[in-house]
BATIKE-331451 format. One record per residue (C-alpha): residue number from 1; residue in one letter; x, y, z. Coordinates in steps of 0.02 Angstrom, whole numbers, plus 32768, in hexadecimal, padded with zeros to 4 digits. Example, Ala and Ser with C-alpha at 12.3 -4.5 7.8 and 13.67 -1.06 7.14 Angstrom:
% residues 2
PT   n res   c1   c2   c3
PT   1   A 8267 7F1F 8186
PT   2   S 82AC 7FCB 8165
END
This chain:
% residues 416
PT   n res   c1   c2   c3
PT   1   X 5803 F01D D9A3
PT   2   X 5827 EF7C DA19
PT   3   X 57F6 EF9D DAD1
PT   4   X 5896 EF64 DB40
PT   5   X 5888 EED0 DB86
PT   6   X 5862 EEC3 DC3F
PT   7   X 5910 EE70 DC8A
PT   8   X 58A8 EE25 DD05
PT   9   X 585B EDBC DC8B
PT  10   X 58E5 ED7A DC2F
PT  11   X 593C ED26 DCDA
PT  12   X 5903 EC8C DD11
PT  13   X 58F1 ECB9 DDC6
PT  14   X 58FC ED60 DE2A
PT  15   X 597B ED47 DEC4
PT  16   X 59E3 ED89 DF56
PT  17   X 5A42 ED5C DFC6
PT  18   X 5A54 ED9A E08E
PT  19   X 5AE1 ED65 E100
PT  20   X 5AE9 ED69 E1BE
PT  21   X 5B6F ED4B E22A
PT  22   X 5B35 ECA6 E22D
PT  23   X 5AD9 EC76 E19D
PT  24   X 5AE8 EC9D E0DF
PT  25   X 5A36 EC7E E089
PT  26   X 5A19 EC83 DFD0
PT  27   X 594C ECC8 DFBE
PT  28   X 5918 ECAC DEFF
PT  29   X 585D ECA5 DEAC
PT  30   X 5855 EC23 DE3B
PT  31   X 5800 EC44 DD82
PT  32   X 575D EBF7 DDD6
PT  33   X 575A EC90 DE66
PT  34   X 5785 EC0C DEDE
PT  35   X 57ED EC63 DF66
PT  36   X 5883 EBE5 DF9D
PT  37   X 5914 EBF7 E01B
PT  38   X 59CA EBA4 E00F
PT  39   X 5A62 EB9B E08C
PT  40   X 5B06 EBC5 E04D
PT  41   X 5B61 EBD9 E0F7
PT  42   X 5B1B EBA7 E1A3
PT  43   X 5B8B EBB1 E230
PT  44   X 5B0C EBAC E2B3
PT  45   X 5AFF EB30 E34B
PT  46   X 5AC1 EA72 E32F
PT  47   X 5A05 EAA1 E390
PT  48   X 5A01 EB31 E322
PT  49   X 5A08 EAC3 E286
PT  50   X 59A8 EA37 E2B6
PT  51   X 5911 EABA E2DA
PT  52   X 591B EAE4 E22F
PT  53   X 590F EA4C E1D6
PT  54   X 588E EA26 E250
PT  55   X 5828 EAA8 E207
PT  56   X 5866 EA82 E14E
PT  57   X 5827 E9DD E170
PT  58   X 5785 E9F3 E1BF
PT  59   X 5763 EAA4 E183
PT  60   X 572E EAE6 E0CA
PT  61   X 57B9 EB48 E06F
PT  62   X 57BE EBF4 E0AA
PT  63   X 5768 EBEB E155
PT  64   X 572D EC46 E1A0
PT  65   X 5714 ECB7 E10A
PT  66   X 56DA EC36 E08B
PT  67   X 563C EC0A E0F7
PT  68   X 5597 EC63 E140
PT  69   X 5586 EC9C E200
PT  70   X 556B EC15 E271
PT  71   X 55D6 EB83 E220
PT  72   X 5642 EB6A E2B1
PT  73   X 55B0 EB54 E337
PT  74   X 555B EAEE E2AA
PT  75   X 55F8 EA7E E29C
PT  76   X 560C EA78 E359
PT  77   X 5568 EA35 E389
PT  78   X 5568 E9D6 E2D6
PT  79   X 5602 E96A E32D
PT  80   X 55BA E94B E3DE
PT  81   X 5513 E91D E39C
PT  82   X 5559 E893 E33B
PT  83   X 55D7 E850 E3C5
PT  84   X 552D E848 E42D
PT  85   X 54CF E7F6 E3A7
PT  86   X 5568 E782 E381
PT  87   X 556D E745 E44E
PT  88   X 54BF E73E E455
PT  89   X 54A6 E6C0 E3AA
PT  90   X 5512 E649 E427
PT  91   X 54AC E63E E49B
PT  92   X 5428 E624 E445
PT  93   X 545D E589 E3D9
PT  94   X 54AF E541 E46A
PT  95   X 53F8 E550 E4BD
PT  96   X 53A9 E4F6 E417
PT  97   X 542A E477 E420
PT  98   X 5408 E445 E4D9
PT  99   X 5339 E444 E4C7
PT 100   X 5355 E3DC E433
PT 101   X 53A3 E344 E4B2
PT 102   X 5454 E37D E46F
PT 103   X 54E5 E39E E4F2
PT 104   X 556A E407 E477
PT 105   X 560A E44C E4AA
PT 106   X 5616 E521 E488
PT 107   X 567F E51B E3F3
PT 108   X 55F4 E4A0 E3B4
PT 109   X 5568 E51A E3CC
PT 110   X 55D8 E58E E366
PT 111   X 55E9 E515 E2CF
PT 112   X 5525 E4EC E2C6
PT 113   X 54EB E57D E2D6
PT 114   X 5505 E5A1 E21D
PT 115   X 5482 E50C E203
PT 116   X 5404 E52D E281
PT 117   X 53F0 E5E4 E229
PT 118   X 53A8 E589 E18B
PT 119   X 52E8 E538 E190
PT 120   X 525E E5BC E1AC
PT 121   X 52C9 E642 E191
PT 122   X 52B0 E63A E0E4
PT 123   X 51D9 E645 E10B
PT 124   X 520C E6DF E16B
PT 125   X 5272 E71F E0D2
PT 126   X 51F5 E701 E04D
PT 127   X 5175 E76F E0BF
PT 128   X 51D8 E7EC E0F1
PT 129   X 51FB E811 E037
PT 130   X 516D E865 E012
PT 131   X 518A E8E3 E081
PT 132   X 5223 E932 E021
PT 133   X 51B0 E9C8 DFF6
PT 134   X 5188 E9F3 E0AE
PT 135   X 524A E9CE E0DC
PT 136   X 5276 EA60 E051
PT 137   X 520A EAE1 E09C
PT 138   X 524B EAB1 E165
PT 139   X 52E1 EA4F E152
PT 140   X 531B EA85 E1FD
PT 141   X 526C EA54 E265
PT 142   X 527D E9A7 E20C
PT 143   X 5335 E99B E226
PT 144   X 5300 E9A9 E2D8
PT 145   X 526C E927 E2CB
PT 146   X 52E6 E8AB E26C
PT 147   X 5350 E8A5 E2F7
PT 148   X 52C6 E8A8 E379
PT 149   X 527A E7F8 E30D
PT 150   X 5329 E7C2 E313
PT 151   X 5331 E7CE E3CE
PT 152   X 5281 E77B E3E6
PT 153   X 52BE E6D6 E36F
PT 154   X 5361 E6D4 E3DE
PT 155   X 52F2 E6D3 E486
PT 156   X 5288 E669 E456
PT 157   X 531B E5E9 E423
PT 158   X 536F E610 E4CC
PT 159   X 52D1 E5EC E527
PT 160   X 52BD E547 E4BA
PT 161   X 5301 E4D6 E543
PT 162   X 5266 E4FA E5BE
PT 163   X 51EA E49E E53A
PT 164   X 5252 E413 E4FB
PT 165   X 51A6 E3C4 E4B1
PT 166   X 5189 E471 E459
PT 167   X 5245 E472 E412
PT 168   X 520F E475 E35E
PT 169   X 5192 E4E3 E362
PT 170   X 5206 E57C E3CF
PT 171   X 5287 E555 E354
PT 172   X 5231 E558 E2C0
PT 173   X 51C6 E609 E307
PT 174   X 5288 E65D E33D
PT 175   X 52CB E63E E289
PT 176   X 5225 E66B E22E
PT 177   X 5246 E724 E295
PT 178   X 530B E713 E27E
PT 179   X 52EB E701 E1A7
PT 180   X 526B E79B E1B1
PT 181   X 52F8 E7E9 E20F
PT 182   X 5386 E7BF E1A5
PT 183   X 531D E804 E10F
PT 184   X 52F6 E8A9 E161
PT 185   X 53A2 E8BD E183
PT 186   X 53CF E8B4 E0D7
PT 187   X 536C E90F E086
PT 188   X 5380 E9AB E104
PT 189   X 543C E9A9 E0F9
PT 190   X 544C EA00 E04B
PT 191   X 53DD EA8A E07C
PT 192   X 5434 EAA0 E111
PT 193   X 5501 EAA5 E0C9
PT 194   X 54BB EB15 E04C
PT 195   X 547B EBA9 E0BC
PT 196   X 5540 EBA3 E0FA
PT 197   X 5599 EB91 E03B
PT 198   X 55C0 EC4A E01D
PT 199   X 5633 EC30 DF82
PT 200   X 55DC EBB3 DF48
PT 201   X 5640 EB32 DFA0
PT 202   X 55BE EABA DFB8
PT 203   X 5627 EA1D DF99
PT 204   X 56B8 EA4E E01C
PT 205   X 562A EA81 E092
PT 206   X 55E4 E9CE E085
PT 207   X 568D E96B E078
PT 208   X 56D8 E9B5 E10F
PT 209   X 5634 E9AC E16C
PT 210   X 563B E8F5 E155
PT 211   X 56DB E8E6 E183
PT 212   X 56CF E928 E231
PT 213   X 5616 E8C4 E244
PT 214   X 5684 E813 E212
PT 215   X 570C E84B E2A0
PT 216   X 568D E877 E31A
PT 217   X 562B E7D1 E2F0
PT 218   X 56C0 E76A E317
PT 219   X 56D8 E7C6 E3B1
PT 220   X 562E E7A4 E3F4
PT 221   X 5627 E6F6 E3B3
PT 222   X 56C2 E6D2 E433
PT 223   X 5676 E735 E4B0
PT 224   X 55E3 E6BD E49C
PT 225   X 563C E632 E4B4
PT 226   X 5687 E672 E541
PT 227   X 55F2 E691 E59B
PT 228   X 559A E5E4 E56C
PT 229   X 5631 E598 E5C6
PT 230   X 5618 E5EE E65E
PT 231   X 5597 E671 E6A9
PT 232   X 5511 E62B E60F
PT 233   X 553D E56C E628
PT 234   X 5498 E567 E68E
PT 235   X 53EE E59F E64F
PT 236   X 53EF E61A E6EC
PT 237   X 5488 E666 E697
PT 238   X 5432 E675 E5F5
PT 239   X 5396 E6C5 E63A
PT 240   X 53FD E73D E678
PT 241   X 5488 E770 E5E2
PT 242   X 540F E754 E56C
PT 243   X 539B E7E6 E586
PT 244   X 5424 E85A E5C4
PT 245   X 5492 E83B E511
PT 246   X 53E0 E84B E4B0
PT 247   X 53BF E8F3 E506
PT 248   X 546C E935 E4D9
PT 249   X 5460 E8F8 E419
PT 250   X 539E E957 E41B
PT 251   X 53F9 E9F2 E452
PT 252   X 5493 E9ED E3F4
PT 253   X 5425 E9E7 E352
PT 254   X 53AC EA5E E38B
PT 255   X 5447 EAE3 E3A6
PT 256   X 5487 EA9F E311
PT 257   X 53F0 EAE2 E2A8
PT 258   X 53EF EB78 E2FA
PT 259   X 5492 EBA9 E2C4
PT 260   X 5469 EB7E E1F3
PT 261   X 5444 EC23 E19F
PT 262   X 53C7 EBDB E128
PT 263   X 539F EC59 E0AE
PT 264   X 52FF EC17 E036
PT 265   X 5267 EC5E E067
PT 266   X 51E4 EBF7 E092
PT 267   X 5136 EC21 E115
PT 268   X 5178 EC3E E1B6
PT 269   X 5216 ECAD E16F
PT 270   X 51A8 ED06 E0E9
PT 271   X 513E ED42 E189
PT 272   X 51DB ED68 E1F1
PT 273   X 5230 EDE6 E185
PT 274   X 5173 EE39 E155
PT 275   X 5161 EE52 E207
PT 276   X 51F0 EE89 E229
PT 277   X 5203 EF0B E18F
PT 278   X 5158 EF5A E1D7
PT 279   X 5184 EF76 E283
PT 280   X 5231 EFC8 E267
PT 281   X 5243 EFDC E1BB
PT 282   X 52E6 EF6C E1AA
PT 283   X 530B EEC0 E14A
PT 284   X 5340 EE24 E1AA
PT 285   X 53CC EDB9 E173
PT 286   X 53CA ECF7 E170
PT 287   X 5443 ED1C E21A
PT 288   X 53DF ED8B E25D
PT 289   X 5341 ED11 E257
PT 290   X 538D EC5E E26B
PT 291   X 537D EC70 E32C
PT 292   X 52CA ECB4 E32A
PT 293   X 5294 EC31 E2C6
PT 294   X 520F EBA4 E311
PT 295   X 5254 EAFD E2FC
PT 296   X 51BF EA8E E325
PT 297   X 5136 EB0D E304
PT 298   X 516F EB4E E25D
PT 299   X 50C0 EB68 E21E
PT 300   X 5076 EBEB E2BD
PT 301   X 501D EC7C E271
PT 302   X 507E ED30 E290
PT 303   X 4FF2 EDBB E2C1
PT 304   X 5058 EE55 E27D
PT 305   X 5073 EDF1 E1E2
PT 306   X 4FB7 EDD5 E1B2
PT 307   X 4FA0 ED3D E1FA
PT 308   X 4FC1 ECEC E142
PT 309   X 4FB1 EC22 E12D
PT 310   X 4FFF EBDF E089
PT 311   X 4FD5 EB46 E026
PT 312   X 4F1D EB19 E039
PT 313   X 4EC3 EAE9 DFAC
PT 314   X 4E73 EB6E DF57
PT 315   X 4DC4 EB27 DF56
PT 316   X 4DC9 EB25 E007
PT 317   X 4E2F EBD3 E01B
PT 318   X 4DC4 EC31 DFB6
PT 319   X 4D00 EC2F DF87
PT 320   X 4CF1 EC18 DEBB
PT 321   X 4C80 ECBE DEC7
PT 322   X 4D28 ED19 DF08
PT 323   X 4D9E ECE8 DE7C
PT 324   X 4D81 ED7C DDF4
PT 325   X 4D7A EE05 DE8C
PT 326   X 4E0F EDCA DEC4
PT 327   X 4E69 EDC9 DE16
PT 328   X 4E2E EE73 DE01
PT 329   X 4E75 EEA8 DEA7
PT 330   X 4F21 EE5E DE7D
PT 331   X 4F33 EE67 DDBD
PT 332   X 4FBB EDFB DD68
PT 333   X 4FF5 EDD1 DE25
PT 334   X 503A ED14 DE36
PT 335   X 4FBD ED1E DEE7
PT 336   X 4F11 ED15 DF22
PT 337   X 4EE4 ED5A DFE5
PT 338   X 4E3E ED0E E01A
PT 339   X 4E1B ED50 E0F2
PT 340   X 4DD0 ECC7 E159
PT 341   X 4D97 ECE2 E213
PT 342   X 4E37 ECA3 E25D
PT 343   X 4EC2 ECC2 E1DD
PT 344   X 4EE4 ECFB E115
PT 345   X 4EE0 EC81 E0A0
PT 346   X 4F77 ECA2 E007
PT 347   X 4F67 EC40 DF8E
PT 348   X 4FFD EC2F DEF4
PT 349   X 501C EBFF DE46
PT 350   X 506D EB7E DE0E
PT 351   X 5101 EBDB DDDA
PT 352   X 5107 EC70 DE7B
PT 353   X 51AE ECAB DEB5
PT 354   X 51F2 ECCA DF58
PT 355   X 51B6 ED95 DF25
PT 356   X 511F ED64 DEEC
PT 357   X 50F3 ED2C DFA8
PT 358   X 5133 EDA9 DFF8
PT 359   X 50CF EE19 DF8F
PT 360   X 5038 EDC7 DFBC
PT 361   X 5067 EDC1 E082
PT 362   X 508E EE75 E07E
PT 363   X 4FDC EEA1 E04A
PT 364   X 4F84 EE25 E0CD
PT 365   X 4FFF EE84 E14F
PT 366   X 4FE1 EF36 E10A
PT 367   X 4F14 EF08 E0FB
PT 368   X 4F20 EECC E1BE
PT 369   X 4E97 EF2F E222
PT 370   X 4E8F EF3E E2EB
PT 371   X 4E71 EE90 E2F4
PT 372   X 4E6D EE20 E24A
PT 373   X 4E9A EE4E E19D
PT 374   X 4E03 EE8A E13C
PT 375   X 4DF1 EE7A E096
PT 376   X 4DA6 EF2C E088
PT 377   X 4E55 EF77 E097
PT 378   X 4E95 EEFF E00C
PT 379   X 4EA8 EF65 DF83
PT 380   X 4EFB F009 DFEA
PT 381   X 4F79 EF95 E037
PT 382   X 4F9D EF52 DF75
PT 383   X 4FD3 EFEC DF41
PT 384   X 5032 F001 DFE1
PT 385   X 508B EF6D DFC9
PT 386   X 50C1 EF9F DF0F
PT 387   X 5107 F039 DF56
PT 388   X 518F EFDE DFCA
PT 389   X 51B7 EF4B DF57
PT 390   X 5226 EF9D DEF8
PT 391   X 5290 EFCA DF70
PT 392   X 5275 EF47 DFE9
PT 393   X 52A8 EEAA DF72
PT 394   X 5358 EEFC DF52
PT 395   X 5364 EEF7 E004
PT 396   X 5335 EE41 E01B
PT 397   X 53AB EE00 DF90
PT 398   X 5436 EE74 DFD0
PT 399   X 5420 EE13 E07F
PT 400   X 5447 ED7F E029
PT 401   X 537C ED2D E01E
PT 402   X 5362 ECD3 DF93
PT 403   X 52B9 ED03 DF4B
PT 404   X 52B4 ECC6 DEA7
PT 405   X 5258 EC20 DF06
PT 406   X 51E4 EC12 DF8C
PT 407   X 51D2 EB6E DFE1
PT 408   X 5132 EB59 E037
PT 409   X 513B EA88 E05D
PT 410   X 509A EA5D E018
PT 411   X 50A4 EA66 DF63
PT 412   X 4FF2 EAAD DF47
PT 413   X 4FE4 EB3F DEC8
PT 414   X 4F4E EB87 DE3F
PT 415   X 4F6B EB96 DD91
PT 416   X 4EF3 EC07 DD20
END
């Protein structure tokens, strides 16, 4: 006998509709599961409108509900950084232009400075490309360092005009850090729009997050020529703006990271949530640990963790005496522990997972003595670890980590 068909199935989209006195919305998920919204009625004011399609036009579908904590305050500090970056870019080719004997009107420094950007930027690119591994495991400390180089090429172009005999060479050194820059940017910004796609939205994430960086960039581009026809027509001005607009672009970034809920583990997360599962017992989100993060010093060992350092090579991690103590200690584990007088040395296969380090860093944390991990309590704080993994890794996933990866930027693993 035929099971009846669920009548769910056989529709091409589940909807509803809800009417205020107001507004009349359709709400409808598509045959996809994407969640969409349409008006049928609107009898609201103008302002009320307009604020809508403002955030139709800037916002993903569904926000705030289509989207991970934090998204607004990324957005936010996403917009001012780039009207500060846009203003500042101004100044800055205006600068070039003047130590290079030229005398150009603002709107001119505008128009050439999509020239200007080309040269040794593309030296900077090629160099900064091999880095992409390192940019996986951190994207947010080298979203921070890309716009830090960025600043540094800019100053140095603004500050072109005091050594016209040196022109070439400050130009040439500002767009060699500008194309590392540009690079570092790049590559970070995937990483970063995915920690906030929460229905898999990734492409409405990243087109509407362009769209309010191209507004913003206009709007600091006419700021910038604003200010280069009056308070920055002298170099006095510029030594002032400059550094005040390049301190509020560092912060706006820096907030701007701190508000992406990236959810891959990688070193300095792993340890995080290990340390913070022994001490009370409870799993941190990717919200709960986005403001605890390090930006610039990523890589600092955590003492309650076990003090673990990933990713040096495994002749130098471990003596070649070790190796068949160790695989007895750990059988058919993707992970080798190896104490050293300063830190504990994990070493991974070539094909470990996100759990396969945090088994490993749960042991070096459970094996931790009074003062250093010893590797005495090794095989004890194995079988500890096997005890809470089962229920533990549930826990993780259901917090929305992702631990079917583990990124630890340096690409170095053992094979067998």
């Amino acid at each position: 006998m035929n099971s009846p068909e669920n009548p769910l199935s056989m529709s091409s989209s589940v909807s509803w509709t809800e009417t205020s006195d107001t507004v009349s919305r359709r709400f409808f998920f598509n045959p996809d599961g994407h969640f969409s919204v349409k008006v049928l009625d609107d009898s609201r004011p103008i302002v009320h409108k307009v604020a809508e399609s403002f955030v139709n036009q800037f916002f993903p579908s569904g926000f705030p509900y289509s989207v991970n904590e934090g998204y607004l305050r990324y957005t936010q500090f996403r917009a001012l950084q780039h009207f500060s970056s846009a203003a500042l870019s101004v100044l800055s080719t205006q600068s070039l232009l003047y130590a290079a004997g030229l005398r150009p009107t603002p709107a001119q420094a505008t128009v050439v400075s999509w020239i200007l950007k080309d040269g040794m930027q593309h030296v900077g690119k090629l160099i900064c490309s091999n880095l992409g591994a390192r940019m996986d495991s951190e994207p947010k400390r080298w979203r921070v360092l890309a716009d830090v180089l960025y600043d540094l090429g800019t100053g140095l172009e603004i500050f072109s005009p005091l050594c016209p005999p040196l022109f070439l060479e400050t130009a040439g050194l500002g767009n060699f850090a500008k194309g590392m820059a540009v690079v570092a940017a790049r590559a970070t910004r995937l990483p970063i729009y995915s920690s906030f796609a929460k229905e898999g939205n990734l492409s409405d994430l990243f087109a509407k997050g362009e769209a309010i960086s191209t507004v913003f960039n206009v709007l600091g581009l006419g700021a910038g020529i604003q200010l280069v026809s009056t308070v920055c027509s002298s170099m006095q001005g510029k030594l002032v703006v400059g550094p005040v607009l390049s301190i509020i672009h560092i912060y706006c970034v820096s907030e701007e990271m701190r508000a992406a809920p990236v959810n891959t583990l990688n070193p300095q997360r792993t340890a995080m949530i290990v340390e913070e599962f022994l001490k009370t017992g409870n799993v941190s989100s990717p919200a709960d640990l986005r403001y605890k993060e390090s930006l610039l010093f990523p890589g600092r060992l955590i003492k309650d963790a076990g003090n673990v350092k990933v990713g040096r090579d495994l002749r130098k991690a471990i003596k070649p005496s070790r190796l068949k103590e160790l695989k007895e200690i750990f059988p058919n584990e993707k992970f080798l522990l190896s104490c050293g007088n300063s830190w504990t040395d994990m070493v991974l296969e070539h094909n470990a997972s996100g759990e396969d380090a945090l088994r490993g860093w749960l042991v070096a944390a459970y094996a931790k003595g009074e003062d250093s991990v010893s590797e005495q309590n090794f095989q004890p704080a194995y079988e500890k670890m096997k005890s809470v993994m089962p229920s533990l890794l549930p826990e993780l996933q259901a917090k929305g980590w992702h631990t079917d990866r583990f990124l630890d930027g340096k690409g170095i693993r053992f094979g067998f």
